[in-house]
C-alpha positions as CSV (number, residue, x, y, z in Angstrom):
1,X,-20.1,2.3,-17.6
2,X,-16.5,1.9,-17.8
3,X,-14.5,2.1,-14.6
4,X,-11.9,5.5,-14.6
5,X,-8.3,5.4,-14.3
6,X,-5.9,7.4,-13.0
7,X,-4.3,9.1,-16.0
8,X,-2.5,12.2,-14.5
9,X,-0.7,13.1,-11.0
10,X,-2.5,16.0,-11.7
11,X,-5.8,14.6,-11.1
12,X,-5.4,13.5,-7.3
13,X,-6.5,17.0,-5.5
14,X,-10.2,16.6,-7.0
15,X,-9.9,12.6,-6.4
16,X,-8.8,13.1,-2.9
17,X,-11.4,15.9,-2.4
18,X,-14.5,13.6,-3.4
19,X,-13.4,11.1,-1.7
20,X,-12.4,12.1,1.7
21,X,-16.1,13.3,2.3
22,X,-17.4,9.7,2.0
23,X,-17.7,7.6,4.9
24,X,-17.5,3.6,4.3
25,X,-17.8,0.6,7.2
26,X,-18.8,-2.2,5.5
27,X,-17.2,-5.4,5.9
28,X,-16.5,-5.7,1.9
29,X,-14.6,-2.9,2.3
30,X,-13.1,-3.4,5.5
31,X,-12.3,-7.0,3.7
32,X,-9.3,-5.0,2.1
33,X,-7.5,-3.9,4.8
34,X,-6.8,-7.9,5.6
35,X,-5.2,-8.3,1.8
36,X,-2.6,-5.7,1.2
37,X,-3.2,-2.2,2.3
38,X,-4.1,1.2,-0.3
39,X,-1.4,2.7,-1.7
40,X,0.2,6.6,-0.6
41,X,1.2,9.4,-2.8
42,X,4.5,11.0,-2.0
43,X,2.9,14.3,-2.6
44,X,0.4,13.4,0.0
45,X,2.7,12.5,2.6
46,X,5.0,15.3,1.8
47,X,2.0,17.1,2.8
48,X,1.1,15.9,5.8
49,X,4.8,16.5,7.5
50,X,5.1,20.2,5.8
51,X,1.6,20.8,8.0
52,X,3.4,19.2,10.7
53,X,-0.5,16.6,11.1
54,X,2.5,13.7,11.5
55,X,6.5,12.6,11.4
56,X,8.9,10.2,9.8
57,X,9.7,9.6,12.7
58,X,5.5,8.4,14.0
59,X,5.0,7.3,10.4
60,X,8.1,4.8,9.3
61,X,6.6,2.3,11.9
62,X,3.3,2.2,10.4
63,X,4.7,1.6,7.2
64,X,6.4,-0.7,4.7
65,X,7.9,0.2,1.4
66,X,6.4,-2.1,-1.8
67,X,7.0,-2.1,-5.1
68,X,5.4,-2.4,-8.5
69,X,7.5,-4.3,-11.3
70,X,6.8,-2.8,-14.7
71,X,8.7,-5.5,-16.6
72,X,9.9,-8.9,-15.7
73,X,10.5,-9.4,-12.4
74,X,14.3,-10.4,-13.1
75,X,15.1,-7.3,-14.9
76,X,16.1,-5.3,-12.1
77,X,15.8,-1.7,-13.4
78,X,12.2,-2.7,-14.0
79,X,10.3,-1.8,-10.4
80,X,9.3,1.4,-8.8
81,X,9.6,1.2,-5.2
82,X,6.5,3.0,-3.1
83,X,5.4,3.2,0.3
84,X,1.7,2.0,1.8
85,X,0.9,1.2,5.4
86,X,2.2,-2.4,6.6
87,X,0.6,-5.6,7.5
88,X,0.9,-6.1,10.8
89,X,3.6,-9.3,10.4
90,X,5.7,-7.3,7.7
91,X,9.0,-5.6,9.4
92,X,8.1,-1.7,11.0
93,X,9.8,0.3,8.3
94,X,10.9,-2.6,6.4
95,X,10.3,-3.8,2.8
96,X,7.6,-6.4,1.6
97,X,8.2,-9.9,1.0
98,X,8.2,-11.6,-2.1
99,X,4.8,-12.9,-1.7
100,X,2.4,-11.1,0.4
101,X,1.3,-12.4,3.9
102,X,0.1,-15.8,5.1
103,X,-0.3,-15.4,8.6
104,X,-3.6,-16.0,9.8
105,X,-5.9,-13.4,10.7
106,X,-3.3,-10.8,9.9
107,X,-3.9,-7.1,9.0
108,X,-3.1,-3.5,8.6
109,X,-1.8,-1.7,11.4
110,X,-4.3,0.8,10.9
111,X,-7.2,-1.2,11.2
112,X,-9.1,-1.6,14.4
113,X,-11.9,-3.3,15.4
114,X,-14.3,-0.3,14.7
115,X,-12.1,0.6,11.3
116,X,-9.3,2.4,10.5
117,X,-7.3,4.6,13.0
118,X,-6.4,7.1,10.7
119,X,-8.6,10.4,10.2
120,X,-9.9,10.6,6.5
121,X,-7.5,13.4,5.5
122,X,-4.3,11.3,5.9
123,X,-5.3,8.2,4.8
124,X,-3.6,6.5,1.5
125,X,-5.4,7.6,-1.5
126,X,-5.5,3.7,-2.3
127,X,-7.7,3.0,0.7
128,X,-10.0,6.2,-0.2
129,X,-10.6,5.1,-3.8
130,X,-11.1,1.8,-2.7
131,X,-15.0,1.2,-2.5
132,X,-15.8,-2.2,-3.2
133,X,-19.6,-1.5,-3.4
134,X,-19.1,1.1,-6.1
135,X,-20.9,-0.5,-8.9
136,X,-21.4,2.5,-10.7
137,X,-17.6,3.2,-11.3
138,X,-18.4,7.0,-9.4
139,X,-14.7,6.6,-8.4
140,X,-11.4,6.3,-9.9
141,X,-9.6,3.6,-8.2
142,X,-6.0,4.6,-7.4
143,X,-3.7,1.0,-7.1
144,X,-0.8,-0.1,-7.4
145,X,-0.7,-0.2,-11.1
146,X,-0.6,3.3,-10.9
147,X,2.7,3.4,-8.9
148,X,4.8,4.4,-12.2
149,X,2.4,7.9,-12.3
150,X,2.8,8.9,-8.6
151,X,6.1,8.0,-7.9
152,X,8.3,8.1,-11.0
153,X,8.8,11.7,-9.8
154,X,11.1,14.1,-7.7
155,X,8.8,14.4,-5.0
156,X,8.8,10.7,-5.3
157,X,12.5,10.0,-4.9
158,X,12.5,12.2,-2.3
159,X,9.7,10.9,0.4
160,X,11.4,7.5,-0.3
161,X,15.0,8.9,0.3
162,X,13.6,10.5,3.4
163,X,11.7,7.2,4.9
164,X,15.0,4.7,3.8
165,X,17.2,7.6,5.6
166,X,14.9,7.3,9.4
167,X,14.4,3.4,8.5
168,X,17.9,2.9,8.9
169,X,18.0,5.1,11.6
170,X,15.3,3.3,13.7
171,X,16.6,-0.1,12.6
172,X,20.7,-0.2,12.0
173,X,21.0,-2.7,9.3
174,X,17.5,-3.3,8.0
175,X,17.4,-3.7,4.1
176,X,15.7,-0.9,2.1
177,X,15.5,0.4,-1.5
178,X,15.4,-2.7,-2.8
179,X,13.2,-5.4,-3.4
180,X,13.8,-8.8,-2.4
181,X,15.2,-11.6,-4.8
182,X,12.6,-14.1,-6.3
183,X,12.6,-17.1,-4.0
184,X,14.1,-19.3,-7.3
185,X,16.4,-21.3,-4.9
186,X,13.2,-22.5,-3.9
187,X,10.3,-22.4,-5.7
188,X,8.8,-25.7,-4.2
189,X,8.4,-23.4,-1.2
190,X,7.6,-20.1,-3.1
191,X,4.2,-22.0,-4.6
192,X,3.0,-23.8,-1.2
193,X,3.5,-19.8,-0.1
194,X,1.3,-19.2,-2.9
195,X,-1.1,-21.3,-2.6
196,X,-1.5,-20.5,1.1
197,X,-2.3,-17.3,0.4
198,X,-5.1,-17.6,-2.3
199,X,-6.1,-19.9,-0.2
200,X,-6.6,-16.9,2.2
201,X,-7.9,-14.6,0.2
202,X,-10.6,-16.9,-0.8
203,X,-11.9,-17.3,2.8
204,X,-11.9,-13.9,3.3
205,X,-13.9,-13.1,0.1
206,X,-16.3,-16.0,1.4
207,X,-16.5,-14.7,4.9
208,X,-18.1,-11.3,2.9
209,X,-20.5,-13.1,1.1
């Protein structure tokens, strides 16, 4: 059976909705929130501040704008820039580093040592679609590949003009909107960054077998 893909913006009520009911604790799945957290959808968190269930001003901490290159990476009109919940090395309200983390034993700010923190309603709709044991393909994974559909858009724009607008006002000076350059100057360091982190992922993938 083939796996379903996230096709429409208009789709993500009814993926949300058969989602949310689920409940999840295994370590596999748990696994992910020690790679690089579940994407949001601008709608989403638009949501969750017009129903007044958080702030900007509680959520830029907790998270770190990303961003999804839909060309080469040197073309710089080619990325969308979108927001997830942060590592817990990466800068509060900050933007993510070239390569993703290295640090040992690091994690998502949401995640504690009985799961995540956050009730099922306002959690990323990356993390909710993001069943590791679903063999059966019963849920349409929403990743970052699908960045160009959910935040291409006004409401888009606007949730990341509103989070780069209290980012700067937490942290004068801290770089947003834009991703950081390719470490070219030097790439010697860029691959032993790499390969530390594969290196990484593959124990944690081990440590779920």
């Amino acid at each position: 059976m083939a796996e379903p893909t996230l096709t429409d913006i208009e789709d993500l009520p009814a993926i949300r909705e058969s989602c949310e009911g689920r409940r999840c604790s295994c370590s596999k799945c748990a696994g992910l929130c020690k790679g690089i957290p579940g994407i949001y959808d601008p709608a989403h968190i638009a949501g969750l501040l017009a129903t007044k269930k958080t702030t900007i001003q509680a959520l830029v901490p907790t998270l770190c704008e990303d961003y999804y290159y839909m060309g080469n990476c040197d073309e710089k009109s080619g990325e969308q820039m979108f927001l997830r919940p942060r590592m817990r090395s990466e800068e509060p309200g900050g933007v993510a580093p070239f390569f993703g983390s290295t640090t040992p034993h690091d994690r998502c700010v949401n995640l504690s040592e009985t799961g995540c923190v956050l009730p099922r309603d306002q959690m990323p709709i990356g993390c909710l679609t993001a069943y590791v044991c679903d063999k059966k393909h019963e849920t349409t994974p929403v990743s970052k590949s699908d960045t160009p559909v959910l935040w291409d858009n006004q409401t888009g724009r606007d949730v990341l003009s509103m989070f780069e607008a209290e980012s700067s006002r937490q942290t004068p000076g801290i770089s947003v909107g834009v991703p950081p350059p390719p470490p070219e100057e030097n790439m010697l360091s860029a691959w032993e960054m790499l390969m530390s982190l594969l290196s990484k992922s593959a124990r944690v993938s081990a440590s779920q077998k």
